[in-house]
C-alpha positions as CSV (number, residue, x, y, z in Angstrom):
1,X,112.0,110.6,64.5
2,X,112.6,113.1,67.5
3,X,109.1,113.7,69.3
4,X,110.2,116.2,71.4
5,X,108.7,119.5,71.8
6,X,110.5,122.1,69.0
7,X,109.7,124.9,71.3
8,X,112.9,123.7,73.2
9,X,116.1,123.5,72.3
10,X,117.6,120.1,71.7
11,X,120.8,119.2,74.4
12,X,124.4,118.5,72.9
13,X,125.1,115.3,71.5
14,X,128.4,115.1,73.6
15,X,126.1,115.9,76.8
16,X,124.1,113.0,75.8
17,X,127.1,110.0,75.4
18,X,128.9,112.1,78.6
19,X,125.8,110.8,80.3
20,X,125.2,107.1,78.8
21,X,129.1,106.7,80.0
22,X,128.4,107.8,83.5
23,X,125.2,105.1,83.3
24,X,127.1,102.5,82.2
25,X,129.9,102.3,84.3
26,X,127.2,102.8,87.4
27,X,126.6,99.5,86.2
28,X,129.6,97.8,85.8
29,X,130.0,98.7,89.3
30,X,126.9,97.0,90.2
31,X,127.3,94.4,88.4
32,X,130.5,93.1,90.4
33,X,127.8,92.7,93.9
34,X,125.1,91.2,91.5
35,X,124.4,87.3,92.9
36,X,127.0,87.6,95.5
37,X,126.3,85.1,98.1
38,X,127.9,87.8,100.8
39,X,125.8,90.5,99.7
40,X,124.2,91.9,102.9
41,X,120.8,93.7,102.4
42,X,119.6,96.4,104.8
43,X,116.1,98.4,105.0
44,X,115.9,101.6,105.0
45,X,113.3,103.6,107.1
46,X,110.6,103.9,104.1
47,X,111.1,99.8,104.2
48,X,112.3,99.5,101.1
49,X,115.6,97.4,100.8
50,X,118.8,99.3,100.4
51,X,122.8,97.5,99.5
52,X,126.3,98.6,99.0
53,X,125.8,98.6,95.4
54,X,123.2,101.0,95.7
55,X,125.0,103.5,98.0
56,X,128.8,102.4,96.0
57,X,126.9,103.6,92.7
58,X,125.5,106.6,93.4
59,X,128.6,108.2,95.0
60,X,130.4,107.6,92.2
61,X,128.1,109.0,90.2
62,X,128.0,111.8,92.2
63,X,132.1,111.5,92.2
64,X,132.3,111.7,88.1
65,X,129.7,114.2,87.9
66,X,131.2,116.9,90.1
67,X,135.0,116.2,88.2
68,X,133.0,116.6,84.6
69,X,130.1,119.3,85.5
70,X,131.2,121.0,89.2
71,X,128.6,123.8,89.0
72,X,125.4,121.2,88.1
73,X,123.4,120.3,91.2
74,X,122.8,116.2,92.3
75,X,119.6,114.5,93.6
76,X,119.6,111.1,94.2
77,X,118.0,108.0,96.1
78,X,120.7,107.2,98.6
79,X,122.4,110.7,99.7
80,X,121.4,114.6,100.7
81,X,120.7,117.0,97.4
82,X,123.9,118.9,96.0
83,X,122.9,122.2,94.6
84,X,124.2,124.0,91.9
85,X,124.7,127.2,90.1
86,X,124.1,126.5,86.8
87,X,121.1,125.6,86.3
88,X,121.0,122.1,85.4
89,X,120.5,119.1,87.5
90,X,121.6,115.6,87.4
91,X,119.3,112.9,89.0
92,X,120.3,109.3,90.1
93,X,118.5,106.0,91.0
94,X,121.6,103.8,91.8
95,X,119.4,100.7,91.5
96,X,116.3,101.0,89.9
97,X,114.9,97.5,91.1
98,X,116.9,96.9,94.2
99,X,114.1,93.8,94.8
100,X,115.0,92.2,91.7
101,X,118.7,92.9,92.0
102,X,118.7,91.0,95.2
103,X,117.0,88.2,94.3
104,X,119.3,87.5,91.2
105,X,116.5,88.4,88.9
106,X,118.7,90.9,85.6
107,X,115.9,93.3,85.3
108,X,117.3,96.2,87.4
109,X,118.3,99.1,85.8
110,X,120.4,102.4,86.6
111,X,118.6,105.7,86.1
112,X,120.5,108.9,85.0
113,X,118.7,112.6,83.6
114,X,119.2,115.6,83.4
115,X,117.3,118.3,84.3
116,X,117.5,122.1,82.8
117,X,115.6,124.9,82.3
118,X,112.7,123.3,80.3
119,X,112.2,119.8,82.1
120,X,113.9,116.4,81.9
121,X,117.0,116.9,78.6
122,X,118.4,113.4,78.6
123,X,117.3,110.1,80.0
124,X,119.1,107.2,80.3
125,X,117.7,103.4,81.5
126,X,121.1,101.1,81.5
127,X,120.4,97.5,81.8
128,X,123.3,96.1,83.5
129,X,123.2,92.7,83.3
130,X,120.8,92.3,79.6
131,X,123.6,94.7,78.5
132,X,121.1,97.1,77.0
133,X,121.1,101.1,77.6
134,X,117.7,103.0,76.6
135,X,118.3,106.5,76.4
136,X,117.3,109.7,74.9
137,X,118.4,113.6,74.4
138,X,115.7,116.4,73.5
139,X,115.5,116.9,70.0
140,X,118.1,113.6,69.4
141,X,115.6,110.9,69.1
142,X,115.8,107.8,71.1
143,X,118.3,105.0,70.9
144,X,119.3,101.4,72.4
145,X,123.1,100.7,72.2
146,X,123.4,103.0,69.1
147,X,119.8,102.1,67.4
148,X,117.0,104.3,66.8
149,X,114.1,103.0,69.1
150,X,110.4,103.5,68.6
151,X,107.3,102.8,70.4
152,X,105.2,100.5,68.4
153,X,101.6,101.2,66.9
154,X,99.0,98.9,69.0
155,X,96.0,100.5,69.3
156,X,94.2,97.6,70.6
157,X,93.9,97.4,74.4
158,X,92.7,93.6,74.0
159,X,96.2,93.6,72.1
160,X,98.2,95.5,74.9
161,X,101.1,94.3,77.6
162,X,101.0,96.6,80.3
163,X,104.1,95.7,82.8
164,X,104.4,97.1,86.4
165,X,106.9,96.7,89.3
166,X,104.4,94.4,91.4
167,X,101.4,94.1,92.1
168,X,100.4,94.6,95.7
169,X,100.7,98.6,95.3
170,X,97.7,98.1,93.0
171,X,93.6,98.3,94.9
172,X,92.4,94.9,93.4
173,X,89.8,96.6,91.6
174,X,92.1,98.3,89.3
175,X,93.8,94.8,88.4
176,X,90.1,93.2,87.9
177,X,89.6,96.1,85.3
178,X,92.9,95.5,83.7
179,X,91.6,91.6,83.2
180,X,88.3,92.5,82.2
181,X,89.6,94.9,79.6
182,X,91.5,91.7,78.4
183,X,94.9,93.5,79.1
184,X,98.0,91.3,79.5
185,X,99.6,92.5,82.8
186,X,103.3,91.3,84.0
187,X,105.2,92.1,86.5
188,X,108.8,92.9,87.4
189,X,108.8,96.2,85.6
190,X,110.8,99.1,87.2
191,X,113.1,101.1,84.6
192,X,113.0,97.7,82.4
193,X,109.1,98.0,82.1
194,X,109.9,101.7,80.4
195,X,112.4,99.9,78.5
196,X,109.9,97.8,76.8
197,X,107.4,100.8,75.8
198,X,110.3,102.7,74.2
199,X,111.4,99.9,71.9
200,X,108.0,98.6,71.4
201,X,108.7,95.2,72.7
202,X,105.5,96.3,75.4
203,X,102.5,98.6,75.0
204,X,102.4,100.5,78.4
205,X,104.3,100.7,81.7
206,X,102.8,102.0,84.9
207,X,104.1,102.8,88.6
208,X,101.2,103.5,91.0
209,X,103.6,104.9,93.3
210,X,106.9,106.2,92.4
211,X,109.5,108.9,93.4
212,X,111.0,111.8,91.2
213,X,114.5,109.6,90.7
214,X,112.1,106.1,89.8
215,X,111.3,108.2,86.9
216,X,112.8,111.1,85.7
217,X,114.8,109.8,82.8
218,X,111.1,108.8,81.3
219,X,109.5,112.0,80.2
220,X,112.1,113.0,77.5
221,X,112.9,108.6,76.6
222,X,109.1,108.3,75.6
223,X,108.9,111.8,74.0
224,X,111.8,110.8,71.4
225,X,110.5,107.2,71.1
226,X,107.2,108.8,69.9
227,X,104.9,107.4,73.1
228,X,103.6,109.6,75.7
229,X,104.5,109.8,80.0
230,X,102.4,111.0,82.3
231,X,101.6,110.6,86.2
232,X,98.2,108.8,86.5
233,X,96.1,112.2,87.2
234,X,97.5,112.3,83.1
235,X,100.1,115.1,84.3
236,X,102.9,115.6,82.5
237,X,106.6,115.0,84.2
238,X,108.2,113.2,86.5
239,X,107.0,114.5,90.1
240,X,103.6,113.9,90.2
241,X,104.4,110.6,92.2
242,X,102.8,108.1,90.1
243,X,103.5,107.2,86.3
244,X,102.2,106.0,82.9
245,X,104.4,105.3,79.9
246,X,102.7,104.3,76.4
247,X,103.0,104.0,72.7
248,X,100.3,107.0,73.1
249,X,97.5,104.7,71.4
250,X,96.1,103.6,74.1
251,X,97.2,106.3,77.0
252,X,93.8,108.3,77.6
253,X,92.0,104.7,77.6
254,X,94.4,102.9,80.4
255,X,94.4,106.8,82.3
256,X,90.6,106.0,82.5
257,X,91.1,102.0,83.9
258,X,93.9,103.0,86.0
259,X,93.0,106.4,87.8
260,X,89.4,106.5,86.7
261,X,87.9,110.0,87.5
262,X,84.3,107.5,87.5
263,X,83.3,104.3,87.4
264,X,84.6,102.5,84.7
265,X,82.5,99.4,83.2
């Protein structure tokens, strides 16, 4: 059941599968450098590592989007903002996981939303090489390769698997709290961690440090799955730099190990 918010309109179901199309050939493209022996790797000047798959990826993305949607404005990872006129705006993370892609490791994942008026309208978390694509449209519910998706009911945080992208972002006292909370914590997360919340295959997924395009297709994915997003001040959206994805059970309790406003036992 849609989780969404019934203030705001739900998007166009046409919109929705325009956008999971887009996704998905992203990562076909992808796909065809994934385990390549030749693939070079560069760095870019924030460190993180940067390919040809991540810059061939998100220009055609930006390529189909301006031929189906010419007046909506672009922000991605890899190139300069294109604004638009109409309102809406289509954010891209080519590679969400470019670590994991290069080291052969099928967890990566290509990030598509859209943005309108009132927030984040569709999210969608392609999977590449699991063949699985997460996604979600306000008001549509949430769905994995044409299957309602739903967070699932732990309450328990002795019961909980928290994922995250790595763990040397984390101050080692938040991990010690995580393990003396008796919280199973794993690693290799990125978009698959949020992947794993939605369906209920994982309890909670948290970035300690993220960008806007790491994370925009969550808010409206979690909504519809019936869990909760949030940075780790407990904001709401996308663009508070940081991010927390649950089944909603057990959100304000991790908030508190996590980004605890005081010291937590």
């Amino acid at each position: 059941m849609a989780m969404s918010d019934p203030a705001f309109p739900p998007v166009d179901r046409g919109l929705l599968d325009e956008a999971v199309g887009l996704a998905r050939r992203a990562g076909e493209l992808t796909q065809s450098f994934f385990r390549r022996a030749d693939l070079a790797v560069d760095t870019k000047g924030d460190g993180t590592p940067v390919t040809v798959a991540d810059r061939g990826a998100e220009a055609q993305l930006r390529r189909e989007i301006a031929e189906l949607f010419p007046d909506d404005g672009i922000f991605g990872e890899e190139e300069a903002e294109t604004p638009g006129t109409s309102g809406r705006r289509w954010i891209i993370d080519p590679i969400d996981g470019t670590k994991a892609f290069t080291h052969g490791v099928p967890l990566y994942t290509n990030l598509l939303a859209l943005e309108d008026a009132d927030g984040i309208a569709i999210g969608v978390i392609n999977v590449p090489a699991l063949g699985e694509t997460v996604y979600a449209g306000r008001g549509l519910g949430a769905w994995c390769n044409g299957d309602a998706v739903h967070v699932n009911d732990t309450a328990q945080l002795t019961d909980a698997y928290v994922m995250t992208s790595g763990l040397s972002a984390w101050p080692g006292e938040v991990v010690d709290r995580l393990n003396v909370h008796g919280l199973h914590l794993r690693t290799w997360g990125d978009g698959y961690g949020y992947t794993l919340v939605a369906t209920g295959r994982a309890e909670a997924m948290a970035d300690s440090v993220a960008e806007l395009y790491d994370l925009a297709p969550m808010p409206v994915i979690l909504a519809e799955a019936g869990g909760r997003f949030t940075d780790l001040a407990g904001r709401p959206g996308p663009g508070g730099g940081s991010g927390l994805a649950t089944n909603g059970r057990c959100h304000d309790e991790l908030l508190k190990i996590l980004h605890p406003s005081e010291p937590v036992p």
